[in-house]
Each structure stands twice: as structure tokens, then as C-alpha cells.
C-alpha positions as CSV (number, residue, x, y, z in Angstrom):
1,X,11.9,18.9,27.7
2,X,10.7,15.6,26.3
3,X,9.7,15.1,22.4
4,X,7.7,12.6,21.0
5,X,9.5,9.9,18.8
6,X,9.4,10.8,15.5
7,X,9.4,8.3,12.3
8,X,11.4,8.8,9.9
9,X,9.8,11.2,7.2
10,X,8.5,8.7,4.6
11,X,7.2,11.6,1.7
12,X,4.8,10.0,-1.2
13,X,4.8,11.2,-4.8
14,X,2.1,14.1,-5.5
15,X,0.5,11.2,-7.7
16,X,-0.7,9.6,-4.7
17,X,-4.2,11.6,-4.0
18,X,-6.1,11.5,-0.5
19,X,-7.4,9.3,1.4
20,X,-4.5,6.9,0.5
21,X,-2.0,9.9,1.5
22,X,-3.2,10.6,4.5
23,X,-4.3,7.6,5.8
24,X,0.0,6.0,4.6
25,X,1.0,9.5,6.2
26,X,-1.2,8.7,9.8
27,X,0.7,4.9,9.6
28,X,4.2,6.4,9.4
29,X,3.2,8.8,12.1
30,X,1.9,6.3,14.6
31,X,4.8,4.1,13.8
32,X,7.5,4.5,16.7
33,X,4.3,4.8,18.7
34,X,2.4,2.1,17.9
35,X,3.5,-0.3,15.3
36,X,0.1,-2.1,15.9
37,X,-2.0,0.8,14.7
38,X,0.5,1.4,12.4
39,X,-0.3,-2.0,10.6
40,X,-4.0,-1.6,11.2
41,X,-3.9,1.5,8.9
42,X,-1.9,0.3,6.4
43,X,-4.4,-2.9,6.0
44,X,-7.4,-0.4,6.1
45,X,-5.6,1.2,3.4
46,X,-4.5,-2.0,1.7
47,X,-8.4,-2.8,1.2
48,X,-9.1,1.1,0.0
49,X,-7.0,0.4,-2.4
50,X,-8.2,-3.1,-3.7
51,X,-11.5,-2.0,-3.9
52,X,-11.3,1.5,-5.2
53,X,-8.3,0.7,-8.0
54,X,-8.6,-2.9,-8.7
55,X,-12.1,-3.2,-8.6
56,X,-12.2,-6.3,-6.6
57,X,-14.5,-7.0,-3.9
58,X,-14.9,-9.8,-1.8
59,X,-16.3,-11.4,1.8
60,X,-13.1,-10.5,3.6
61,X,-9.7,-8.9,2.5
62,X,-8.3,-12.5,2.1
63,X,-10.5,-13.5,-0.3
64,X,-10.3,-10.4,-1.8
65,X,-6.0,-10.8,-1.5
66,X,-6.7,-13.6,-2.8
67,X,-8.7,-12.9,-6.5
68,X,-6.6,-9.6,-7.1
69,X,-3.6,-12.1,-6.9
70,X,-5.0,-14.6,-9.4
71,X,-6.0,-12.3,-11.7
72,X,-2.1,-11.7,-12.7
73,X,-2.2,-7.8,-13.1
74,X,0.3,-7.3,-10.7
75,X,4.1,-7.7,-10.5
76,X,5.1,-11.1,-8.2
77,X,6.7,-9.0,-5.9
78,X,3.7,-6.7,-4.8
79,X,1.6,-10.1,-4.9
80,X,4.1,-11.6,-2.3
81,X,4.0,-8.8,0.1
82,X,0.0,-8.5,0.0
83,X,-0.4,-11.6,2.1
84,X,2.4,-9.9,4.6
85,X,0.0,-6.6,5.0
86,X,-3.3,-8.5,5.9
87,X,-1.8,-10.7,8.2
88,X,0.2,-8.1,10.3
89,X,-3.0,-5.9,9.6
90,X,-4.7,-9.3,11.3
91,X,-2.2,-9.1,14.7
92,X,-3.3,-5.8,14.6
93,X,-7.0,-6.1,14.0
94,X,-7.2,-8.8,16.0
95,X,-6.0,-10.1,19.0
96,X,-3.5,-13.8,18.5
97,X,-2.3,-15.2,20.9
98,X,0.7,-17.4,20.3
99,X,0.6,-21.0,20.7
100,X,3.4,-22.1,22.6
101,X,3.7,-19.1,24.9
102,X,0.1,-18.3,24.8
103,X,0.9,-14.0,24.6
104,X,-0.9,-11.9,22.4
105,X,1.0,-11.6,19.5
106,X,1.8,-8.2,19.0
107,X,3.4,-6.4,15.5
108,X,7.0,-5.3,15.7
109,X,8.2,-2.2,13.9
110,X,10.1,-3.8,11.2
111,X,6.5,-5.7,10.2
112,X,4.9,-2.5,10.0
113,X,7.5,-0.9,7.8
114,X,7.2,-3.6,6.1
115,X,3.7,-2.9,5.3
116,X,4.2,0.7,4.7
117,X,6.9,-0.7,1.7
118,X,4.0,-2.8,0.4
119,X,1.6,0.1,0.4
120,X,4.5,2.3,-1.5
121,X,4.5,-0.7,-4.2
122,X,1.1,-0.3,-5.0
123,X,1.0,3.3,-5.2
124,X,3.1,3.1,-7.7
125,X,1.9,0.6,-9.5
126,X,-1.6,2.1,-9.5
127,X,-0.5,6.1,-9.3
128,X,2.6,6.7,-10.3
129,X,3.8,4.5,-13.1
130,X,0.7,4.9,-15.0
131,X,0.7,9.0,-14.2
132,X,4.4,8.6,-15.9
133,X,3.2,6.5,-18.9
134,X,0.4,9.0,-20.0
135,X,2.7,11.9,-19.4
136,X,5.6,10.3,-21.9
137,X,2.5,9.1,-24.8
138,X,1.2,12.6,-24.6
139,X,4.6,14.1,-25.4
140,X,5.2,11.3,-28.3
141,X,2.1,11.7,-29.4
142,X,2.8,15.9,-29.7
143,X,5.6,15.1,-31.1
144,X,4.3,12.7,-33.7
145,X,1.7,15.3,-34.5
146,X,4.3,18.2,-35.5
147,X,6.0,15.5,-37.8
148,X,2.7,15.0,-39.3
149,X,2.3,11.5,-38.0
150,X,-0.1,9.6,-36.4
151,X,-0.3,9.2,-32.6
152,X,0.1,5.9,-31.1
């Protein structure tokens, strides 16, 4: 009898609501199958998420890479790895060929993992963490109330 490859299980935090869940859960699924539509998910989701959570909107998902970046609301290290997701997402999207070789370029495993990482970043940067922060002021802020103090 002969299995399917199966990825490695890659659960998100129950902060994370749907679509991004199920479309990061449909990338790590497809992954030992396809690493190219692995990447073009994650850069489908990538965008979701720029739009829907950082408000930005732009001609394309570089230029719209590009002003989330400026803006300085995110950690260096999720900014570095957004240029990585669109253009794996782009080998993906779109067929490169390479120059010296002249081969479509195709996305390795490792580069779509890599995108799935970057995904992981900004859910918790946009889910998680500020899930987390509201969840620790509200139990200050009880606290502070039976001590007969203000809230912060």
C-alpha cells in the first residue's frame, strides 16, 4: 500500500482565525507535494494579511511590501522575510526562467518553509501577541480594581 507524503504537522495558535488558518494549513499540506503551490498560498495569504491587518493597499504586493515596511510597525526581522515570501510567491505565481541556464525556476522546499516561518511571524505579531497583551491588562486591570485603583 502506498501513502501520500505527509508534512510535518505545523499546528497554529487558536488566535489565528480563518481564512488565514486554513489557507497556512492548505500550504503545509501541499508542501512535500508541491512546494510551488505551497509558496503560492502563502503569498496569497501574505497579501490577506497586509490588507485585512495592516490596512495597506497598494498596486501590487511589492508596493504594498514595500509601504507596510516603511511604515516601521513591524519588528526588522518579519520586514526582512516579507521580501522572501513575495518573491518565492513570484517563482510560484509566475513562471522565471533562469538566466544562465534558461530553466524555469522552480521553488524548493526549504523556500517554502521558509515562507510558511514568515507567515507564523506575522500571526503572531498580528494575533497572538496582541491576544496575550489584552488578556494580561485585563487581569491587571481586575486586579487594580479590587485594590481600589485605577486601571491602566
Amino acid at each position: 500500500m502506498a501513502y501520500p507524503p505527509r508534512a510535518p504537522a505545523r499546528p497554529l495558535p487558536r488566535e489565528v482565525p480563518d481564512p488565514y488558518k486554513r489557507d497556512f494549513d492548505e500550504a503545509v499540506a501541499v508542501l512535500p507535494i508541491s512546494p510551488k503551490a505551497s509558496a503560492a498560498l502563502s503569498r496569497r495569504n501574505l497579501q490577506a494579511i497586509i490588507h485585512n491587518k495592516a490596512g495597506v493597499k497598494g498596486r501590487d504586493l511589492n508596493a504594498e511590501i514595500e509601504t507596510l515596511i516603511a511604515s516601521g510597525t513591524l519588528p526588522s526581522h518579519i520586514s526582512e522575510g516579507l521580501h522572501a515570501v513575495r518573491a518565492i510567491g513570484n517563482f510560484a505565481a509566475h513562471p522565471t526562467k533562469a538566466t544562465s541556464t534558461g530553466a524555469i525556476v522552480d521553488v524548493e522546499v526549504g523556500e517554502a518553509e521558509w515562507n510558511l516561518d514568515v507567515l507564523e511571524s506575522l500571526f503572531d505579531f498580528y494575533f497572538v501577541e496582541p491576544t496575550k497583551a489584552a488578556q494580561r491588562k485585563a487581569a491587571l486591570n481586575k486586579k487594580l480594581k479590587e485594590a481600589g485603583k485605577p486601571p491602566i
